[in-house]
C-alpha positions in Angstrom: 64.9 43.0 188.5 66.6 40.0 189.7 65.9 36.6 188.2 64.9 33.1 190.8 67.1 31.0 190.1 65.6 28.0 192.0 63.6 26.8 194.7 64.0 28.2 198.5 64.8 26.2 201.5 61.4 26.2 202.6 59.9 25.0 199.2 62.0 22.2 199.2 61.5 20.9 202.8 57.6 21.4 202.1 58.4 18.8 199.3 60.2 16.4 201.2 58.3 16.4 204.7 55.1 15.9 202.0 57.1 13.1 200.4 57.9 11.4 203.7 54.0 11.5 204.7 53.2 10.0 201.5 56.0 6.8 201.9 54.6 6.5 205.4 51.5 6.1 204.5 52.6 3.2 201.3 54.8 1.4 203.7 52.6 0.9 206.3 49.9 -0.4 203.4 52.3 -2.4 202.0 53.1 -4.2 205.5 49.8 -4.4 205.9 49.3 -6.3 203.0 51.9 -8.9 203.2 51.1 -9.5 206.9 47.5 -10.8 205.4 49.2 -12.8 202.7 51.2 -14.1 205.6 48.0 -15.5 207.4 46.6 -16.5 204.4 49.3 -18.7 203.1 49.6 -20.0 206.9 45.6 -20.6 206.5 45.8 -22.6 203.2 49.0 -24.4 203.9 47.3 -25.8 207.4 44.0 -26.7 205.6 46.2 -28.6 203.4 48.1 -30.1 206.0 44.4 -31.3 207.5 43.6 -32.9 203.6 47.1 -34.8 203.8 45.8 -36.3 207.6 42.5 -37.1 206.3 44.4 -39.5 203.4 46.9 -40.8 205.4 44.1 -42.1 207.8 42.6 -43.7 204.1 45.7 -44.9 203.0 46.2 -46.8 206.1 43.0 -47.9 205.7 42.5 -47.0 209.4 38.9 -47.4 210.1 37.1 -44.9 212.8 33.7 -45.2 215.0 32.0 -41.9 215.4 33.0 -40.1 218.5 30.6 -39.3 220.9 29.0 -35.9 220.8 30.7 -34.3 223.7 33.9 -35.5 221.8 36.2 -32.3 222.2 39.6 -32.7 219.4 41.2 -29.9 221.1 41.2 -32.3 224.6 40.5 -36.1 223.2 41.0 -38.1 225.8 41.3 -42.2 226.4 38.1 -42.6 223.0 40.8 -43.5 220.6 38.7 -45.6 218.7 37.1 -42.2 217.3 40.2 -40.3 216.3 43.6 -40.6 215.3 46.6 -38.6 216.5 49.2 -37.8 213.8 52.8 -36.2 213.6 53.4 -34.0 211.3 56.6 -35.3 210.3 55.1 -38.9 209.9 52.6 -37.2 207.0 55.5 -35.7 205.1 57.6 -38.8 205.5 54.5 -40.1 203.6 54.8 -37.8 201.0 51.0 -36.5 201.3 52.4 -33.2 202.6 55.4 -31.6 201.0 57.2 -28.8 203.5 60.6 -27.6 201.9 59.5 -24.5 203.1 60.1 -25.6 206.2 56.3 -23.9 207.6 55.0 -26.2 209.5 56.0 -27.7 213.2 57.2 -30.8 212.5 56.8 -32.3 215.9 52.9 -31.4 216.6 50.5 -33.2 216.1 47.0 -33.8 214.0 43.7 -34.9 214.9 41.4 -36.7 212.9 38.2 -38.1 213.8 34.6 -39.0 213.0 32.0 -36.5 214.2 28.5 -38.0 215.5 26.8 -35.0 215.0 24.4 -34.8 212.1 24.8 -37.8 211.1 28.0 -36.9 209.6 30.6 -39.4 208.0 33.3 -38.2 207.0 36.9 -38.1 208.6 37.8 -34.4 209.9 40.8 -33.4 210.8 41.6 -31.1 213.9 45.4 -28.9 214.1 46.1 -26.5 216.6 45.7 -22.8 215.6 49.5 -21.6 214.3 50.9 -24.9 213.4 52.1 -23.5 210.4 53.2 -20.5 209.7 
């Protein structure tokens, strides 16, 4: 009787198209996964961004009347009175926003204004989806 000595062609191709399947299947997980972490840095570094606005418009001291209620920040038009339009690049020369990351377009712009609605007082600022990234 003879003695296997090792594994047959077919046995070991099994193993590696199974192998592949299994690394396809982690990558595409994994890619998954950072793209979310992506987004979510993006998310947290605008909202941050949107903080720094809101106290540069305090340190100024620039003082705002509530906008009307059909105020729109994405389209504010001549009411500058209620809102403020600030470049990015002027908040970070500040130093309320810190971008050595280099994330963030440096030449847009953010909104802040006072909201009528509700009776609500507070400053809040407006930045076009995908500013940073």
């Amino acid at each position: 009787m003879k003695k296997k000595q090792g594994f047959t062609l077919v046995e070991l191709l099994a193993v590696i198209g199974i192998i592949g399947i299994l690394v396809t299947i982690a990558s595409a997980s994994v890619v998954s996964v950072l793209n979310k972490q992506k987004e979510t840095l993006a998310a947290d570094t605008e909202k941050k961004l949107k903080d720094a606005a809101i106290a540069y418009i305090q340190d100024k001291k620039i003082r705002l009347t509530s906008c009307p209620s059909n105020f729109d920040p994405k389209n504010p038009g001549s009411q500058t009175s209620c809102y403020r339009k600030i470049k990015v690049a002027e908040i970070i020369n500040q130093g309320l926003f810190d971008d050595t990351a280099g994330h963030c377009n440096k030449e847009a712009y953010i909104i802040v204004y006072k909201s009528a609605q509700e009776n609500y007082k507070e400053n809040i600022a407006y930045a076009e989806e995908g500013i940073c990234k």
